[in-house]
Every structure is written in structure tokens, then in C-alpha cells.
N, C-alpha and C positions, 0 to 999 in steps of 0.2 A: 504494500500500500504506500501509497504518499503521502509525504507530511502534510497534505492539504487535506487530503480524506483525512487522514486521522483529525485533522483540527475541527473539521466539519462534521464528525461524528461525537466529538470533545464539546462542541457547541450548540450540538443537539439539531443542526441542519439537516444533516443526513444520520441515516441509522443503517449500520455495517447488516451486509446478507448473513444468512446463516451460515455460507460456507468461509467466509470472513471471521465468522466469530468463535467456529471452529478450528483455524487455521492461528489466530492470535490465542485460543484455549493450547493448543497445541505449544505454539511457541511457549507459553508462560510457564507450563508446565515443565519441558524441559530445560530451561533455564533455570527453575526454582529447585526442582532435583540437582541435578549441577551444583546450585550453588549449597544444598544440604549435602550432599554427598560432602564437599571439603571438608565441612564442620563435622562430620559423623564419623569419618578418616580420624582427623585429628583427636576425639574428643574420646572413641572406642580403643584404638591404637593407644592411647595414654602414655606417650612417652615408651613404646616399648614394654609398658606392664599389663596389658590388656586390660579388657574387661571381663565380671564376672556372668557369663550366661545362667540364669533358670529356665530350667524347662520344665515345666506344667504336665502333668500326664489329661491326656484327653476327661471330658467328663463322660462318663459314660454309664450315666443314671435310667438313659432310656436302652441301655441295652440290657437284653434278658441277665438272669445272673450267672448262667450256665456258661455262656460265653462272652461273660466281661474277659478283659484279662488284666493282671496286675502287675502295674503298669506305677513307680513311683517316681518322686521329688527327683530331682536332679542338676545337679551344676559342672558347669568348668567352666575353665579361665580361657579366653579366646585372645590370645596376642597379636594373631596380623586377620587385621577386617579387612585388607585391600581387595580381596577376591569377592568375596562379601557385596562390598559396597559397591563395587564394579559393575557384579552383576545386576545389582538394583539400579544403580545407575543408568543402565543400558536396555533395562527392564527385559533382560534375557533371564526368563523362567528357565531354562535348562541349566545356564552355567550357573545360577543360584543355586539350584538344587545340588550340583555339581559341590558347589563348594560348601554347603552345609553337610555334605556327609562328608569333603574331607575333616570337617571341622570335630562329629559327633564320633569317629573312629577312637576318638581319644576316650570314648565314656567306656571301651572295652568290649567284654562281652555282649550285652546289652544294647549297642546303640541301633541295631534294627529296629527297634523299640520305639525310638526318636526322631528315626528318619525320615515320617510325614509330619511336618507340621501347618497347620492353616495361616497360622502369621506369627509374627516375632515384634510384641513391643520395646520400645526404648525409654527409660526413663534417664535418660540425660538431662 
């Protein structure tokens, strides 16, 4: 677009199409990722001391009890998010997955266990 359209869509002259407003949701987005992805680099990576993961065992109140399975608490220390954050960055679901089971190999026995997860929050 042109800085004139934009001014004119700023000044309520004109109003952007939908594939316009899709096309600057798009832009925002990626740039606004971009620019958390630095801060989440920096902030998980901690100087080299990682961060400490929890993982949550699924709830699994509506499943029968015959085939729940038991399934508990768990942690570890994750020191390099670069693959991590990349993947999210890039919003490539495979190399995420990718690099969350190199990440959960470390829980041992068990981390077949841990290997789906639905999302992962941050409290930074």
C-alpha cells in the first residue's frame, strides 16, 4: 500500500478491503512474533542457565478408569531454546515437535509419556 492509502484509511476517507486487512493482519503478526521470539531467546536461555520446564500430565477425568493411564508431575531444566523458539518463530509445527522430543529425551524412561502436548505456557 501507499502512504497515501494508509493516510486515507488513518483519516477514515477510505476503508482498506478485506484482502488488505488480511495482508497488514498478516504483516503484524509476523513482525510481532519476530520481535517476541528475541525477548523469549534471551529471557528462557538465561545466560546459559536455562529455564525450569513443568509438565502437567493431561486431565483425564473424562476418560473411563480402566484406561486412564498414570501419567505424573514433571520437570527439567531446558538450556538452549534456540530450536524451540525457531520453530515457533517460523511457525513450523514439524520442526517444533522435532525439537521438543529432543528436548523431553532427557526425562528418561518415560518421556513417550510427554511427547504430545497441546501447548506450553510461559510465565516470564
Amino acid at each position: 500500500m501507499t502512504d497515501r492509502t494508509l493516510k486515507a484509511w488513518l483519516d477514515g476517507k477510505r476503508r482498506p478491503s478485506q484482502r488488505n486487512v488480511e495482508r497488514v493482519e498478516v504483516a503484524y503478526r509476523t513482525v510481532r512474533r519476530q520481535n517476541v521470539a528475541r525477548y523469549l531467546l534471551r529471557r528462557l536461555n538465561a545466560e546459559g542457565r536455562g529455564t525450569r520446564v513443568e509438565i502437567h500430565p493431561l486431565n483425564q477425568s473424562q476418560v473411563p478408569r480402566p484406561r486412564q493411564r498414570v501419567v505424573e508431575f514433571r520437570s527439567l531444566n531446558v538450556r538452549q531454546w534456540d530450536a524451540l523458539v525457531r520453530a515457533w518463530t517460523d511457525a513450523n509445527d514439524e520442526a517444533l515437535d522435532d525439537a521438543w522430543v529432543e528436548k523431553i529425551v532427557d526425562l528418561g524412561s518415560q518421556w513417550g509419556q510427554y511427547e504430545y502436548v497441546t501447548n506450553v505456557g510461559f510465565a516470564a
